[in-house]
Steps between C-alpha positions, in 0.01 A plus 500: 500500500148602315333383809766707734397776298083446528565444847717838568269716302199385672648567831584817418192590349308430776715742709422787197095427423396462898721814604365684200149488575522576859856719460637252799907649511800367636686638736798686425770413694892476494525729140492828382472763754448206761790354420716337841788766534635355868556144638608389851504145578413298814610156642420308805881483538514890418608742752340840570811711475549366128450708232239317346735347164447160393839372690376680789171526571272636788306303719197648610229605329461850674889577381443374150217756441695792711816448229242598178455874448204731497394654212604831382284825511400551119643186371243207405254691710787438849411112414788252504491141415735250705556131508568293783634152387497212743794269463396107514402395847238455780387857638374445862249757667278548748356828416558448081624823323334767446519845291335773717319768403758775631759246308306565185454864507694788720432859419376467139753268372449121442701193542337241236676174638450105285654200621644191311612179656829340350469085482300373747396816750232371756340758813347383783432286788566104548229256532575481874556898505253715358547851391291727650409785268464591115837316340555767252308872451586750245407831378636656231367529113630360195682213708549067455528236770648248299660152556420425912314250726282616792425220779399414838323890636165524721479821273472515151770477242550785239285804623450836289353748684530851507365816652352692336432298207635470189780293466571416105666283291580199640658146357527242717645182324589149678463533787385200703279537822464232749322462857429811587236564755280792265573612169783327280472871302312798569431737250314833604439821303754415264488608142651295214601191637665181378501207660683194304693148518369527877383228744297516808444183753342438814438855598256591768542132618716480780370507889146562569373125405244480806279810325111408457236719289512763410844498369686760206850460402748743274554362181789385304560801268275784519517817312244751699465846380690452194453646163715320134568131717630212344605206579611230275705159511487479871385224745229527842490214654383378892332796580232447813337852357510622128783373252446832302285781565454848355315703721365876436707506172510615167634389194704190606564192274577106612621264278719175438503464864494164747199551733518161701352306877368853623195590728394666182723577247374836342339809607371792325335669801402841355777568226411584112615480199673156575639254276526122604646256208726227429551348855456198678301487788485091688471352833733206521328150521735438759483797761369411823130634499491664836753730372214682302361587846508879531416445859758207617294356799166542291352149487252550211593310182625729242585529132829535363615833440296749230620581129376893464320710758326820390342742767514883626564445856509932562767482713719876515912502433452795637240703701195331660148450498454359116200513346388434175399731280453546062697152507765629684670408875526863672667569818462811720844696531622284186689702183303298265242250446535080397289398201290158533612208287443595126707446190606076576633346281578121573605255214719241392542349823523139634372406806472160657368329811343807673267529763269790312726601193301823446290647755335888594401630784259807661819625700444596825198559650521800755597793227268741423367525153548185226805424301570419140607202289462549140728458198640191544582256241576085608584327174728270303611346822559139570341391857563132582444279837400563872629425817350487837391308814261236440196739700611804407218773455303514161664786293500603100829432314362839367365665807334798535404628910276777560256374737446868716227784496627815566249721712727797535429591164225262443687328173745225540879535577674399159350560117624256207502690167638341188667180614553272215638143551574329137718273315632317793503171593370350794584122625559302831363169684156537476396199631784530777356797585164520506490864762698641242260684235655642188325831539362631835320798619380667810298800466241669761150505293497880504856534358453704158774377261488119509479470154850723466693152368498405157650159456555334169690267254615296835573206487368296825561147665134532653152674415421819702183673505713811320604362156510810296508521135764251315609353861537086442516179749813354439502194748808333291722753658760374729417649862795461634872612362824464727733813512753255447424375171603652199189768470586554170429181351195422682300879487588614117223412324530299229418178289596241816324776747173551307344555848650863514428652082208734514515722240496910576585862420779678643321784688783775589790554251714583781464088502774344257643183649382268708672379842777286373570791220359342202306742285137558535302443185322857355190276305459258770678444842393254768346485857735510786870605586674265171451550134391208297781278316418224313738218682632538851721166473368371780685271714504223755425639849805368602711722282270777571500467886877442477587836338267747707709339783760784345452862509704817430378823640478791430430418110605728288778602717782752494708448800456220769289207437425213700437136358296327750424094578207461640476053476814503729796341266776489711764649214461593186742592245336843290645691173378772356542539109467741288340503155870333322460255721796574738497505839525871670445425882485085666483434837352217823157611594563330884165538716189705315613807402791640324590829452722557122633848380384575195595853458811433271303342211377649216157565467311256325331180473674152754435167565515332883592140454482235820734215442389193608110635414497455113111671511633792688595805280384836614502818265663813683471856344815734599404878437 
């Protein structure tokens, strides 16, 4: 129980210290003033002349939204707030459902409308039938889209979009998003937005596999235009474009998330104030390289996909012609301007077997005027592995790309200013791969800030021409980790894993734990995502490989979690026990995932037990 404790308070601490220095809220939804006053409920065996009550239900969409009331002049400011629940089943569409924008607003008065699947609630097309449009748009403020599935749509899956702007307060909370030809969610000019316990897969995959250079695809989640964004416990996986991107936004926050087997997994294309921590980033060993391909009929040999991109593309959300100006993305006709990356903060995050794991770029190269990166902080992250075709191009685990002269404005299109890159550490094949440097740069001779990155207290599998003060060679250090194995035993540093103990100072207070929870030491911390212990009881690899075979996700969890079996047992027998020891919730895990309902239990501190797999016992937090 003293460790359930530790382990609650740091969570929740982490929530108070990073909102409290950049004042990151929550959306405010379902309570107070917002709270759900009307309820109709829909069923694919619903008919349209029902009133909309649980026993009899409507069918469509379109009548579902109709039964909910306007708002009232005067009252709430003539907003309502209405819930559409989906009863259990499969939703087919062609077109998806939609909220327009006269179905939002009429004559003043507003119609504020969340949905909430019931069981298992899926929308969309089959495999062999496609939808063809946007699977679900909304419109409203202070809403949820809670407990659904989103599949098979050329389109994209959850799209918020309104006009004019300023759609607000937003929670969106698992939902799952699968094949969809664009987006898996869309997020534009929204303010205040929550996105948790949510998984995206394959989106901007399907069709379109004979495409050569040049090639740019949506990515998995993408908040663009947003201001207060946060997304937490959620999973991006598959993507042929960006896992997760935040483009032209403000504020935002990303943390404890899955980023996994995407083109590139993260984005911050010209968005500030940004926090990064606590997730885990990989490429699995065992994902067909060619699938990294942005451009599926390319034939160069590529890398597998990228840990953290950082760049100011100067793209408009709305207006046109951008141009850069005082380290800002401007637009003619736009209400307001975009500032250039600034204010990063990325810590406290694993990575393993990525192409480049951290790379920046000049943006592109046909916008007047230069942009800005500056203010951005790498450290105490763990970065193991890489993963590529044999001849793929020489790159920089650490990369940094700004090769162009601009002679519009005779200076060069990006400036660095203050990028620090400390306290992390730094490992893969070396020998293996021998075009992979640990620190690359590529800057025109005339560029003026090429001295803008401070690196120090690395540690490094390989010299580089850049050691800065305190960095070390560490060639001891294991260059390769499966995501498999039990990343806990083998990255904590500690007595059996000397390889990983560099001593060094906590450099934000805002900084208390480290990315399994454990307290971060105030006189003396160490490098990378993991505090020090003094034993991690290590084990045989067999054990180890055995139990990362098992995982539960989302962890912490609240409602629906999934325990997953990824070595392909053909049944297994699971309990889950609480802290007395008895069993709450058992259960066959048939196939590789299961979903289990956890909303009944109590909050607190569970174990996962596998019969039949005596090293298999997997700690679940219920909150």
């Amino acid at each position: 129980m003293k460790i359930l404790l530790i382990i609650l308070a740091v969570i929740f601490s982490v929530v108070v210290e990073i909102t409290a220095q950049f004042d990151i809220p929550f959306p405010e939804v379902a309570e107070g003033r917002y709270t759900i006053t009307d309820t109709v409920y829909m069923s694919v065996e619903g008919e349209d002349i029902n009133p909309g009550t649980r026993d009899q239900p409507v069918r469509s969409f379109s009548q579902a939204m109709a039964i909910l009331p306007w708002g009232t002049p005067e009252i709430n400011g003539g907003h309502t707030f209405g819930l559409i629940r989906m009863l259990p089943g499969f939703y087919e569409t062609t077109n998806g459902f939609h909220q327009s924008n006269s179905q939002w607003e009429k004559d003043g008065l507003f119609k504020n409308i969340s949905i909430e699947g019931i069981g298992e609630v899926i929308i969309g097309g089959t495999r062999e039938s496609f939808a063809e449009n946007h699977l679900l748009r909304l419109r409203g403020d202070h809403i949820f889209i809670r407990n659904i599935k989103l599949q098979f749509t050329t389109g994209t899956g959850l799209l918020l979009n309104r006009t004019p702007r300023g759609q607000n307060n937003v929670l969106i909370e698992n939902v799952r998003v699968d094949s969809v030809g664009i987006f898996s969610i869309l997020v534009v000019g929204v303010d205040t937005i929550l996105v948790r316990n949510t998984v995206s897969r394959h989106a901007s995959r399907p069709g379109n596999d004979s495409l050569t250079t040049p090639c740019q695809w949506p990515s998995g989640i993408k908040f663009l235009d947003c201001r207060f964004a946060t997304i937490y416990d959620s999973e991006i996986a598959h993507t042929r474009g960006e896992g997760l991107n935040f483009h032209n936004s403000v504020y935002c926050q990303a943390y404890r998330n899955i980023l996994r087997d995407n083109n590139l997994n993260f984005y911050n294309d010209n968005s500030s104030k940004l926090q990064v921590f606590n997730n885990l980033i990989y490429n699995h060993p065992e994902t067909d390289l060619n699938f990294f391909r942005g451009c599926p009929a390319d034939t160069l040999p590529v890398w597998s996909g990228r840990g953290i991109l950082i760049a100011n593309e100067g793209a408009c959300t709305d207006g046109f012609w951008p141009s850069f100006q005082n380290c800002e993305t401007r637009c003619v006709g736009a209400p307001r301007t975009y500032p250039n990356v600034d204010s990063m903060f990325v810590y406290n995050n694993i990575m393993l077997n990525t192409g480049r794991a951290i790379s920046f770029w000049e943006g592109v190269t046909d916008i007047l005027g230069h942009n800005c990166i500056r203010n951005v902080f790498i450290f105490n992250n763990t970065i193991v592995g890489a993963m590529g075709m044999p001849d793929a191009g020489s790159t920089g685990l650490v990369n940094l790309f700004f090769p162009s002269f601009n002679i519009l404005n005779n200076g060069n299109h990006a400036r660095l200013e203050n990028v620090r890159i400390f306290n992390n550490i730094f490992s893969y094949e070396a020998e293996q791969w021998d075009n992979l440097l640990p620190y690359r740069e590529n800057f025109h001779p005339l560029h003026p800030t090429p001295d803008a990155v401070n690196m120090y207290n690395n540690l490094w599998i390989r010299e580089h021409d850049w050691f800065g003060q305190g960095d070390e060679l560490r060639s001891s250090m294991p260059g390769f980790i499966h995501p498999g194995d039990d990343l806990q035993i083998l990255l904590t540093p500690c007595e059996e894993n000397y390889f990983w103990v560099k001593a060094a100072d906590i450099p934000f207070d805002f900084v208390a734990d480290d990315y399994y929870g454990n307290n971060r030491r105030n006189d003396e911390s160490n490098v990378g995502a993991i505090e020090y212990l003094k034993s991690c009881h290590v084990v045989a690899t067999e054990e180890t490989r055995e139990s990362g075979s098992f995982v539960l996700f989302p962890n912490p969890g609240s409602n629906l979690i999934y325990l997953k079996n990824r070595a392909g047992f053909v049944d297994n027998y699971y309990e889950l026990i609480d802290v007395s020891g008895r069993v709450q919730i058992s259960g066959h895990l048939r196939g590789v995932s299961q979903q289990i309902d956890i909303s009944g239990l109590s909050p607190g501190y569970y174990l996962m037990r596998i019969h039949d797999r005596p090293f298999v016992h997997l700690p679940l937090i219920k909150y």
